[in-house]
C-alpha positions as CSV (number, residue, x, y, z in Angstrom):
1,X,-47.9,-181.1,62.1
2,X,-48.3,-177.1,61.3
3,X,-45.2,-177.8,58.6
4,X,-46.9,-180.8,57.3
5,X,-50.3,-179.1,56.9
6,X,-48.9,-175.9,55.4
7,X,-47.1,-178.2,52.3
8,X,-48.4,-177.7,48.9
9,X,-51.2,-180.6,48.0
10,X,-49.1,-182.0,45.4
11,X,-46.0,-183.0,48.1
12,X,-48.8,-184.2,50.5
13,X,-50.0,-186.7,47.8
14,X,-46.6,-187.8,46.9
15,X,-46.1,-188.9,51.2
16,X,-49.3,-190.7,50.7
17,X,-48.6,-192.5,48.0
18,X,-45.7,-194.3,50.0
19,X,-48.8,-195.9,51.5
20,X,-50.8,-196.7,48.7
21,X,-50.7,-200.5,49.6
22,X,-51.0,-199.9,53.1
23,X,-55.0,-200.1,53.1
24,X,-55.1,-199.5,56.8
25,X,-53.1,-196.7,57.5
26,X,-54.7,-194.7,54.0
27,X,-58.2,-195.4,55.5
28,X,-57.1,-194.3,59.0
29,X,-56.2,-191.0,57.4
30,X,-59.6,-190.8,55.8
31,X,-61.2,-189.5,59.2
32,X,-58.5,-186.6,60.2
33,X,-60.1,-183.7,58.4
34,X,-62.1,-183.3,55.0
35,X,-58.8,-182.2,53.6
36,X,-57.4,-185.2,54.1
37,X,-60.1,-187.2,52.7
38,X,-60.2,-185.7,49.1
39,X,-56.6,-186.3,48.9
40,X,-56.8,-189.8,50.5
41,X,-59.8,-191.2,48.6
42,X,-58.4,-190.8,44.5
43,X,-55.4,-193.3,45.8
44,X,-57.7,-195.5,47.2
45,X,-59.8,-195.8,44.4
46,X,-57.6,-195.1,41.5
47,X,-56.6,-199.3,41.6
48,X,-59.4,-200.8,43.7
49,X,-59.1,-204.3,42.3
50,X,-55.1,-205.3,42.4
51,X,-55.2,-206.7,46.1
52,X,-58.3,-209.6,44.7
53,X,-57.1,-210.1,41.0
54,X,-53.7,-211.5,41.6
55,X,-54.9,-214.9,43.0
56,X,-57.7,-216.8,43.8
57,X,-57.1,-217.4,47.3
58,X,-56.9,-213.6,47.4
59,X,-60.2,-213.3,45.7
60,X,-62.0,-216.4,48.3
61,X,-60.2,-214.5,51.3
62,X,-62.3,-210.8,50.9
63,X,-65.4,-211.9,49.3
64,X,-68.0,-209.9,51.8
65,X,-65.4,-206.9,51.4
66,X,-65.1,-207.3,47.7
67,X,-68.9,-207.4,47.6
68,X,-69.7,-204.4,50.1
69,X,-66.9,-202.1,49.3
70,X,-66.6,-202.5,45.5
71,X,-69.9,-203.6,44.1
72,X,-72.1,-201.7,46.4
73,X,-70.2,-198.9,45.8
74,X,-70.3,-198.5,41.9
75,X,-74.1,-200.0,42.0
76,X,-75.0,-196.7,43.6
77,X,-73.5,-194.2,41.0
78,X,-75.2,-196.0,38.6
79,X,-77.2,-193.5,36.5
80,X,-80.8,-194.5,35.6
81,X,-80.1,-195.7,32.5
82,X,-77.6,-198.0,33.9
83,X,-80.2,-199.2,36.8
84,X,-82.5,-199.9,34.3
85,X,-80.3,-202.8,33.1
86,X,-80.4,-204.2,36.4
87,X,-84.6,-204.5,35.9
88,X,-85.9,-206.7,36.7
89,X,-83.6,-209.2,38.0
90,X,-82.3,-207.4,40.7
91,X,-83.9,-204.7,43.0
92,X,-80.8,-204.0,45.6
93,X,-79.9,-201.2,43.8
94,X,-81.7,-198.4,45.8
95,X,-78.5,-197.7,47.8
96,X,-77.7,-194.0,49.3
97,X,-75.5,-191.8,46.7
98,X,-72.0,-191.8,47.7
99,X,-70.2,-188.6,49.0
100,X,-67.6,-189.2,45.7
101,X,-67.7,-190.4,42.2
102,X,-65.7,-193.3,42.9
103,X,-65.5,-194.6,39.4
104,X,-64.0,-191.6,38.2
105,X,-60.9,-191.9,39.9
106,X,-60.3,-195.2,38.6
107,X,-57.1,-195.5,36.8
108,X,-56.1,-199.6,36.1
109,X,-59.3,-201.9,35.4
110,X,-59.1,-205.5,35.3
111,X,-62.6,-207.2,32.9
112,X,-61.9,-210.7,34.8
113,X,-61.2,-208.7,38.1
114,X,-64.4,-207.2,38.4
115,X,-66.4,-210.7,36.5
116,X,-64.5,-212.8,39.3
117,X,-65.7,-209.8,42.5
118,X,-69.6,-209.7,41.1
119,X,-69.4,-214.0,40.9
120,X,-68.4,-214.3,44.2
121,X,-70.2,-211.6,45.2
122,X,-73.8,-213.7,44.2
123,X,-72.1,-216.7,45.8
124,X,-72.2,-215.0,48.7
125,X,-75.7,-213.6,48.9
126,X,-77.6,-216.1,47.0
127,X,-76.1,-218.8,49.1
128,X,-74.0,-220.6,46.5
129,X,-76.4,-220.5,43.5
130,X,-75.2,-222.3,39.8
131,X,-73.4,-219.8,37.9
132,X,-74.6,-221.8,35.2
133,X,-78.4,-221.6,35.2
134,X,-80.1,-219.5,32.6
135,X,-81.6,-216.8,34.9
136,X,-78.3,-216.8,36.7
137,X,-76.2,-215.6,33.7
138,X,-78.7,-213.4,32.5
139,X,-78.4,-211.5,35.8
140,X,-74.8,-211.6,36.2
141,X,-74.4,-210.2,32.3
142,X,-76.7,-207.5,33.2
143,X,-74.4,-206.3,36.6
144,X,-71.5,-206.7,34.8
145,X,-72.8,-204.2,32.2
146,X,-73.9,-202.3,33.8
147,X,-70.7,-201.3,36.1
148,X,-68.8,-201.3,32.6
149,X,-70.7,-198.5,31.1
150,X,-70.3,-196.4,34.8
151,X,-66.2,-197.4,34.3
152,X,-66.5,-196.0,30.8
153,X,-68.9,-193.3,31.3
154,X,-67.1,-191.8,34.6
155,X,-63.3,-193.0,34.3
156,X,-59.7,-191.8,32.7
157,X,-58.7,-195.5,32.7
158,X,-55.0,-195.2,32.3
159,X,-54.6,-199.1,32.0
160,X,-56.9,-202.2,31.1
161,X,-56.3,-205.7,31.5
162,X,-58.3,-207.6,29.7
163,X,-57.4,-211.4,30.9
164,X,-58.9,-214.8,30.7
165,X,-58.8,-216.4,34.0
166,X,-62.5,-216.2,35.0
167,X,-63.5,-215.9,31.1
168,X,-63.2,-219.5,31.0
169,X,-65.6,-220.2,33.9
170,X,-68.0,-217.5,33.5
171,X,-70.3,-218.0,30.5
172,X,-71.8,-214.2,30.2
173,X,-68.4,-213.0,30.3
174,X,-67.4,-212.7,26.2
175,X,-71.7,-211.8,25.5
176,X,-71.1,-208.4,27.6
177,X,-67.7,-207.5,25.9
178,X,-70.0,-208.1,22.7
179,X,-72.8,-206.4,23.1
180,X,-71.9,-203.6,25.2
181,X,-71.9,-199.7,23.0
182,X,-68.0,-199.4,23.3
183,X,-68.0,-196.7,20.8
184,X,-70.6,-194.3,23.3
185,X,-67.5,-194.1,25.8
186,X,-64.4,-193.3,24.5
187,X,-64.1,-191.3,27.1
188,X,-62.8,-194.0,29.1
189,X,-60.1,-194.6,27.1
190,X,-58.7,-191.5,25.7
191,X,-56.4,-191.3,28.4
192,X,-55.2,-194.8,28.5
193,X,-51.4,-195.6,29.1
194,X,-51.0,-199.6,29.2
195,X,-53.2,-202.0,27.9
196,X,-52.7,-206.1,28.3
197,X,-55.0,-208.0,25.9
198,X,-55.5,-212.1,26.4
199,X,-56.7,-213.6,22.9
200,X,-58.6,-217.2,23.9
201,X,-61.1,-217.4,21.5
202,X,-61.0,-217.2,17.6
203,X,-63.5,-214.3,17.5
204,X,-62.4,-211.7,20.0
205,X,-64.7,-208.7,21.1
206,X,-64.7,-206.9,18.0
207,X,-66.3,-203.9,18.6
208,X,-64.3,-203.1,21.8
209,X,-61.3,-203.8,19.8
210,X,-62.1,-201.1,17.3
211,X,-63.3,-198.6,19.8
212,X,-59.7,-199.5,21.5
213,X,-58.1,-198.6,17.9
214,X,-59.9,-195.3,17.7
215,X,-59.7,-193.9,21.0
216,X,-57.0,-194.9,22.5
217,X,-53.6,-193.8,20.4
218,X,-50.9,-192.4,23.1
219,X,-50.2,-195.9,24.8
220,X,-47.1,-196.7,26.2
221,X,-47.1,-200.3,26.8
222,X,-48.8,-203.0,24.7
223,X,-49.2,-206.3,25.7
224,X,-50.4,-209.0,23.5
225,X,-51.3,-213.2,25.0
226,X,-52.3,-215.0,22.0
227,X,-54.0,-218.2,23.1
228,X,-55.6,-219.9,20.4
229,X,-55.3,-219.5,16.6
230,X,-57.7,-216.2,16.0
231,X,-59.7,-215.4,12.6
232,X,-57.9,-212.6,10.0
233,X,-60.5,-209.7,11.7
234,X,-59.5,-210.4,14.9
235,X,-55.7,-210.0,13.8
236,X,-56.5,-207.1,11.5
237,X,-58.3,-205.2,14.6
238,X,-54.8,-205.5,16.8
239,X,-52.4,-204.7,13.9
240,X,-54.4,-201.2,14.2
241,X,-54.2,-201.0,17.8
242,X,-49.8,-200.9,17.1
243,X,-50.2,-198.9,13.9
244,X,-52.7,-196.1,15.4
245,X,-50.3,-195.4,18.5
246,X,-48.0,-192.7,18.4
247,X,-45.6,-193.0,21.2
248,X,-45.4,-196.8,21.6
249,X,-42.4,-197.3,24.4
250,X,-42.9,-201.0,25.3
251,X,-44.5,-204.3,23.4
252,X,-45.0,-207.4,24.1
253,X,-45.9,-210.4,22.2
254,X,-46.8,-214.2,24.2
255,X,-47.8,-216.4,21.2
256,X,-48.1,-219.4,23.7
257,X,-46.8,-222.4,21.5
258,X,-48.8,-221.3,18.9
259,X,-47.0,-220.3,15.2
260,X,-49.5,-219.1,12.9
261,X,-49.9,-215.3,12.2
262,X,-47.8,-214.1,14.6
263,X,-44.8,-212.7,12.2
264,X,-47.7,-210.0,10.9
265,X,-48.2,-208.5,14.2
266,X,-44.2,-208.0,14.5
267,X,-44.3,-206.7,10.8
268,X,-46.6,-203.7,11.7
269,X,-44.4,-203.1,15.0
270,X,-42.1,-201.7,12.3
271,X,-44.5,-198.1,12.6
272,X,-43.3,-197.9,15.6
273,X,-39.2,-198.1,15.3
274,X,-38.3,-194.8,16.1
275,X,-40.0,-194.7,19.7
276,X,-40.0,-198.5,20.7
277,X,-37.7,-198.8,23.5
278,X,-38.7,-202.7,25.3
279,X,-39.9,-205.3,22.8
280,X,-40.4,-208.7,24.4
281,X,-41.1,-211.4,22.4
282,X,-42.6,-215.4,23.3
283,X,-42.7,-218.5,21.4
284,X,-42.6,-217.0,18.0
285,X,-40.9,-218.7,15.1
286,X,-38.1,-216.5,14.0
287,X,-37.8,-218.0,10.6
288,X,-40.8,-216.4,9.4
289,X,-39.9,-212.9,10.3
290,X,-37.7,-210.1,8.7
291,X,-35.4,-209.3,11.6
292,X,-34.1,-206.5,9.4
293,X,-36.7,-204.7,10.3
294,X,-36.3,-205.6,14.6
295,X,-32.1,-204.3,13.6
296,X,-34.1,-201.0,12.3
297,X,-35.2,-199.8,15.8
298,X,-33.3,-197.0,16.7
299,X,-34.1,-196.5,20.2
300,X,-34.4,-200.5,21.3
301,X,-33.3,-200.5,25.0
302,X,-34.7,-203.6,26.4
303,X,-35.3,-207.1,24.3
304,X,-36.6,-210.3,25.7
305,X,-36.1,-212.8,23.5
306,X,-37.8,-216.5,25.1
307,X,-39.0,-220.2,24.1
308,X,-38.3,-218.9,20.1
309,X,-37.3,-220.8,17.5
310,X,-35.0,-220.0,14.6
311,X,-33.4,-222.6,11.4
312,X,-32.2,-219.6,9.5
313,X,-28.6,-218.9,9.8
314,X,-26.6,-215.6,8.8
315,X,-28.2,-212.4,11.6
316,X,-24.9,-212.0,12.9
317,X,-23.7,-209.4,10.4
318,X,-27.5,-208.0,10.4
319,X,-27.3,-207.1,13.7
320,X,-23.7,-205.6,13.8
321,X,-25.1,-203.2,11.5
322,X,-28.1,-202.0,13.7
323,X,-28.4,-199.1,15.5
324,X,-29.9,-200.8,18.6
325,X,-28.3,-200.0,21.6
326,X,-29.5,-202.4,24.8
327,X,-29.2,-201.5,28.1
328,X,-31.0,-205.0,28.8
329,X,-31.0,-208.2,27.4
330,X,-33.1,-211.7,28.2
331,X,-32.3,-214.6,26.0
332,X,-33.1,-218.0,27.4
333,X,-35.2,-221.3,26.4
334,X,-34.8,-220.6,23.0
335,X,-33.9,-223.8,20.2
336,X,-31.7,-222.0,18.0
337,X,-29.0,-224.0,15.6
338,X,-26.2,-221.5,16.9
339,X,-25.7,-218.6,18.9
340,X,-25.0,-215.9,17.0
341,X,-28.0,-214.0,17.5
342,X,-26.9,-214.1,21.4
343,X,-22.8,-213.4,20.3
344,X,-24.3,-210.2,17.9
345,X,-26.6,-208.2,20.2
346,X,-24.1,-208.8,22.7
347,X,-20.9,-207.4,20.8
348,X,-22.9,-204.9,19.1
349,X,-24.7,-203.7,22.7
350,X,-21.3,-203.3,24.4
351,X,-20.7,-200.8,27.1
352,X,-24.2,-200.3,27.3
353,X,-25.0,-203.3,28.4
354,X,-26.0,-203.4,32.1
355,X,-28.6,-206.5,32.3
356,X,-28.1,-209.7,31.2
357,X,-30.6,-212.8,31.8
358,X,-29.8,-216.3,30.2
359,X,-29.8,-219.6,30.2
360,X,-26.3,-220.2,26.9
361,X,-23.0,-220.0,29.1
362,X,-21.0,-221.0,26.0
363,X,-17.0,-220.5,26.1
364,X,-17.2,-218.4,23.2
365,X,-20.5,-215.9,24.5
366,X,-18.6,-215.7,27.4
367,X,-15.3,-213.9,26.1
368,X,-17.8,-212.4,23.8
369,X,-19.4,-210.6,26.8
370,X,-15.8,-210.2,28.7
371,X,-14.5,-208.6,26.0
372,X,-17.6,-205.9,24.4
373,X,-19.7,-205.9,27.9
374,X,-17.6,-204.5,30.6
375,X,-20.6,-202.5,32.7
376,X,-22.8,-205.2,32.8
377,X,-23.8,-204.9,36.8
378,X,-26.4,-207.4,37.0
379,X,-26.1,-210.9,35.6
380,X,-29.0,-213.7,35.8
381,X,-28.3,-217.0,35.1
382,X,-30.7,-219.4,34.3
383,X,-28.8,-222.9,35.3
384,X,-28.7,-225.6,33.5
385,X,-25.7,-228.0,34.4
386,X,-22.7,-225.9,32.8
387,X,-21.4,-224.0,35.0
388,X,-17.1,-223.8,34.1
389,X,-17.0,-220.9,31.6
390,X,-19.9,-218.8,33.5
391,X,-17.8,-219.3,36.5
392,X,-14.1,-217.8,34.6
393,X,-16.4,-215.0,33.4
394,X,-17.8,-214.1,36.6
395,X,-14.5,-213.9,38.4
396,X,-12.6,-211.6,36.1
397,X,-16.4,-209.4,35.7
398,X,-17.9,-205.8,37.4
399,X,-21.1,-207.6,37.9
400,X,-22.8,-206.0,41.6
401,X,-25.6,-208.6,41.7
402,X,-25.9,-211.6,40.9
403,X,-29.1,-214.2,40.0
404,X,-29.1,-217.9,39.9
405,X,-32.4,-219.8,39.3
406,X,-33.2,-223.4,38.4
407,X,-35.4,-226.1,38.8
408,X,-32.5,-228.4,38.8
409,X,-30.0,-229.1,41.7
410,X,-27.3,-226.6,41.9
411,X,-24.8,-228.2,44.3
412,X,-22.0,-228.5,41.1
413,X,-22.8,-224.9,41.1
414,X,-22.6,-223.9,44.5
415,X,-19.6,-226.0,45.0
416,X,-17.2,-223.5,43.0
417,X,-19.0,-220.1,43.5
418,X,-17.6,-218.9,46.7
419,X,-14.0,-219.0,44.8
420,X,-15.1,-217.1,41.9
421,X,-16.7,-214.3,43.5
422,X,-15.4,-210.9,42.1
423,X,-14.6,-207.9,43.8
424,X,-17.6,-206.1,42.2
425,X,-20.2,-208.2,43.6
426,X,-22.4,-206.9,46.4
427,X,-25.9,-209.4,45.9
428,X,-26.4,-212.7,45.6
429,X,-29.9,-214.4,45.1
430,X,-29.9,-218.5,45.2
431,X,-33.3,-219.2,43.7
432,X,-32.5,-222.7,43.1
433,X,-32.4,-225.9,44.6
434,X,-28.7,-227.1,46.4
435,X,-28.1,-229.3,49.1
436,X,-27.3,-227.4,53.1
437,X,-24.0,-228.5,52.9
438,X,-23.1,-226.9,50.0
439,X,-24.1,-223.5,51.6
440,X,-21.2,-224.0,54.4
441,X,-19.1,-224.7,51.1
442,X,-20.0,-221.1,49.7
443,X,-19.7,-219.3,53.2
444,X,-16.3,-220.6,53.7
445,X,-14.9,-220.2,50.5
446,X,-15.8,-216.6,50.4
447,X,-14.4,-215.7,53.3
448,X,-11.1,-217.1,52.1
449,X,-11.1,-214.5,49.1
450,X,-11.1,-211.2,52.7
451,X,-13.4,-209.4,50.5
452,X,-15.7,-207.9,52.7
453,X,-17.9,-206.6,49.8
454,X,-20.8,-209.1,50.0
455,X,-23.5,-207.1,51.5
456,X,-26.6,-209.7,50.8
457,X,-27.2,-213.4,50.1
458,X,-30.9,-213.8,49.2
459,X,-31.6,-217.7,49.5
460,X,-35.2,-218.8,48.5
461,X,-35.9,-222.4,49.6
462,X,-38.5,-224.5,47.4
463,X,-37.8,-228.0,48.9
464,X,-38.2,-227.3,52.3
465,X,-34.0,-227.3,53.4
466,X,-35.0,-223.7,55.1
467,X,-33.6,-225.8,58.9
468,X,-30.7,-227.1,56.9
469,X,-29.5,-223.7,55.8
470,X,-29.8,-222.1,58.9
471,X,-28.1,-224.7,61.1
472,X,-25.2,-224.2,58.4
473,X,-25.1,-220.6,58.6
474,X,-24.8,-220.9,62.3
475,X,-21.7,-223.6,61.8
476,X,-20.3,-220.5,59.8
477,X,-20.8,-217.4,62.0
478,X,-17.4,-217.0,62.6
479,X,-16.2,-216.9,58.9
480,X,-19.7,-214.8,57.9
481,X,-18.6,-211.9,56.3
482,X,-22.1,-211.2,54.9
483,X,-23.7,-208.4,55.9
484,X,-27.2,-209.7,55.5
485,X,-28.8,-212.8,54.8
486,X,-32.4,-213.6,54.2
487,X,-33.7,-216.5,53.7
488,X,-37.1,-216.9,52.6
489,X,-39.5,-220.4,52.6
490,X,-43.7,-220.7,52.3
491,X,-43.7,-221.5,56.4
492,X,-41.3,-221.9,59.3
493,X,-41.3,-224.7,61.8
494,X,-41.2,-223.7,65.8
495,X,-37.3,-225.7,65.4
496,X,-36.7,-223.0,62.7
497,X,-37.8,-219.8,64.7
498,X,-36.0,-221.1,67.3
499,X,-32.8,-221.8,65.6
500,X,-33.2,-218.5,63.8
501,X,-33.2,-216.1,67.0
502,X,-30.3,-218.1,68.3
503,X,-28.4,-217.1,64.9
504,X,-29.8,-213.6,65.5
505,X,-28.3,-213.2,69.0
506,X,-24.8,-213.6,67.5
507,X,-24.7,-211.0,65.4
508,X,-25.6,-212.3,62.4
509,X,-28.1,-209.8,60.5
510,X,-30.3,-212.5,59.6
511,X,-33.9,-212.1,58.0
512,X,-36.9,-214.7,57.1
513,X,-39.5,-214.0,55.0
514,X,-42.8,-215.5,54.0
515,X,-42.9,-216.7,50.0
516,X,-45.9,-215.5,48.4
């Protein structure tokens, strides 16, 4: 303990944060000294709201603590201008001052995170009241402005969500974005890294948009959900958030099934070609764009490319000519006429190609990436039914992990893979759907090929085969040359646990988890 106490405060932080999402071991080390507990309490509180924003079930499972810990909490920094928004609808505000500014370590802030904590929150102590009453809204706009202007008065937010799942229940909701002083607290956003915008409405909280365009100019990632079809200010204000940042690294653009105005947006990407390195882009009509200027970017690592469209024919020689270089490349669900746009990022990225995710297994994108992609080590396939030139590929590749997923049944699949395994390959995940049997098929062919370089086969089971599997892996323990298995399913039957420490006392390094 005298070695660990006598480390600088920067290497004690860094141990710590190996237990950021271990609650209760961080607030366990809140009561060893005061020392301690200034270095314990920014981690806590620098992303208070991820473990209730991810799901709902999350959010109807901590209620009282969401209430107590979070709401209490920032109610009493509130300054007195802030507690006079509270007047006179709600009086519980007298609460003793906290021994930290709480707000001021906060670092990610989610708008529908905290809307969905301060609903449930007045479930909870006014007994299940209608959230859509008059008084009721006016009192629940007034608490949530009040804790945004203490987030933006107090914090160095380093990222903002800004997302619409509780928007659409929760009436007050757009009224605060629209009437709160944004531009009195740039402050809060001066320091900000990543920022994740949901558009759902055709007018869009203007003035936070702008302030966001002023104040905020060094982001890093930029994420863009475009809902609903949104009026030319709305689309002018986030053409200046991409045009006023500096250092963009990483956009993304979901135009969810909707095609109008979304080629502007990627036009005034172009400012940002010599630092973009991830551009990921959704349901967006090709055709309309000048993907001259997506060849231009010069430092393009990473492209995701999904559920596009294209009719335009001739961007094979255009991208040949590019200077992108990818590293990474996802291309899947898209209705093209051909594949050329797959066949030229793929020649032109060639050894630096490492990641590849699709769903087009054609003969001639598969010699295409045998012959330019030699490095790529991690290969996901989205399945669709084909599997015979994906299969020649894989045997002759380098590839170390390998990815299936599909909603369809993979038993065609399954059937050949354990004779096409390469040398190379060290992971497997089977996120798809295939019949037990066929998992005996895989065992025993690979064990046939005396590799011995399979180290992992990762089986998620969606259709409840999870007693299946295992009595199959048990029929194949003696030709198991797998280091690990792990089989993951949403719950286990007393059969299963039983079945699975059997399997266990055999040798067989074999792991369930629980599917979240």
């Amino acid at each position: 303990m005298r070695t660990f106490e006598n480390l600088p405060c920067e290497c004690i932080v860094e141990i710590l944060l190996y237990f950021e999402d271990n609650h209760s071991t961080l607030h366990k080390c809140l009561f060893v000294n005061r020392f301690w507990c200034k270095l314990v309490v920014p981690i806590l509180w620098r992303r208070p709201f991820r473990q209730w924003c991810n799901s709902f079930q999350r959010v109807e499972k901590r209620i009282e603590s969401n209430w107590n810990s979070l709401c209490r909490t920032y109610i009493a920094a509130l300054n007195e201008v802030e507690k006079e928004i509270l007047t006179p609808f709600d009086k519980r505000h007298d609460f003793p001052q906290p021994l930290f500014q709480y707000s001021s370590y906060l670092e990610k802030f989610s708008f529908s995170a905290i809307s969905g904590i301060i609903m449930e929150g007045w479930k909870i102590n006014d007994m299940w009241i209608n959230l859509f009453q008059d008084e009721t809204i006016k009192r629940l706009r007034r608490m949530m402005t009040a804790i945004l202007q203490l987030v933006l008065r107090t914090s160095h937010l380093r990222e903002i969500e800004i997302l619409d799942y509780y928007t659409t229940q929760l009436p007050f909701f757009y009224n605060v974005l629209d009437i709160i002083p944004f531009s009195s607290y740039q402050l809060g956003f001066s320091q900000l890294r990543n920022l994740t915008i949901h558009c759902n409405s055709h007018t869009y909280h203007k003035g936070l948009l702008s302030n966001l365009s002023r104040s905020c100019t060094n982001l890093q990632r930029l994420e863009y959900n475009i809902e609903q079809h949104i009026d030319s200010e709305t689309m002018d204000a986030l053409a200046n958030i991409i045009t006023t940042q500096s250092n963009l690294k990483k956009f993304s653009l979901n135009n969810c099934n909707i095609v109008y105005n979304q080629g502007r947006l990627i036009s005034y990407l172009h400012s940002q070609k010599e630092s973009l390195t991830s551009l990921s882009i959704y349901f967006i009509d090709l055709s309309i764009i000048n993907l001259n200027r997506i060849a231009e970017y010069t430092k393009l690592e990473t492209m995701k490319i999904c559920n596009c469209h294209w009719t335009i024919k001739g961007s094979y020689e255009m991208f040949l000519r590019s200077p992108i270089q990818l590293k990474s490349l996802t291309f899947s669900k898209n209705r093209f006429e051909d594949n050329t746009i797959l066949d030229a990022l793929i020649e032109k990225a060639g050894k630096n190609l490492l990641k590849l995710c699709t769903d087009k297994v054609p003969e001639k994108t598969m010699k295409y990436l045998f012959q330019f992609c030699p490095n790529v080590s991690k290969f996901t396939l989205l399945y669709q039914g084909n599997c015979k030139e994906f299969l020649c590929y894989l045997k002759g590749s380098r590839i170390r992990q390998l990815v299936i997923k599909s909603h369809i049944n993979s038993d065609k699949l399954l059937f050949s893979l354990g004779k096409h395994v390469p040398s190379s390959l060290e992971k497997i995940f089977l996120r798809c759907d295939f019949t037990p049997v066929y998992l005996r098929n895989f065992l025993h062919d690979y064990s046939t090929l005396s590799l011995n370089t399979l180290e992992t086969l990762y089986i998620k089971d969606r259709y409840d085969h999870t007693y299946g599997y295992l009595q199959e892996i048990k029929s194949c323990i003696a030709c198991n040359l797998m280091k690990t298995i792990v089989l993951e399913s949403f719950i286990y039957t007393d059969d299963e646990l039983d079945l699975f420490q059997n399997i266990r006392k055999k040798g067989i390094n074999l792991i369930l988890q629980e599917a979240v």
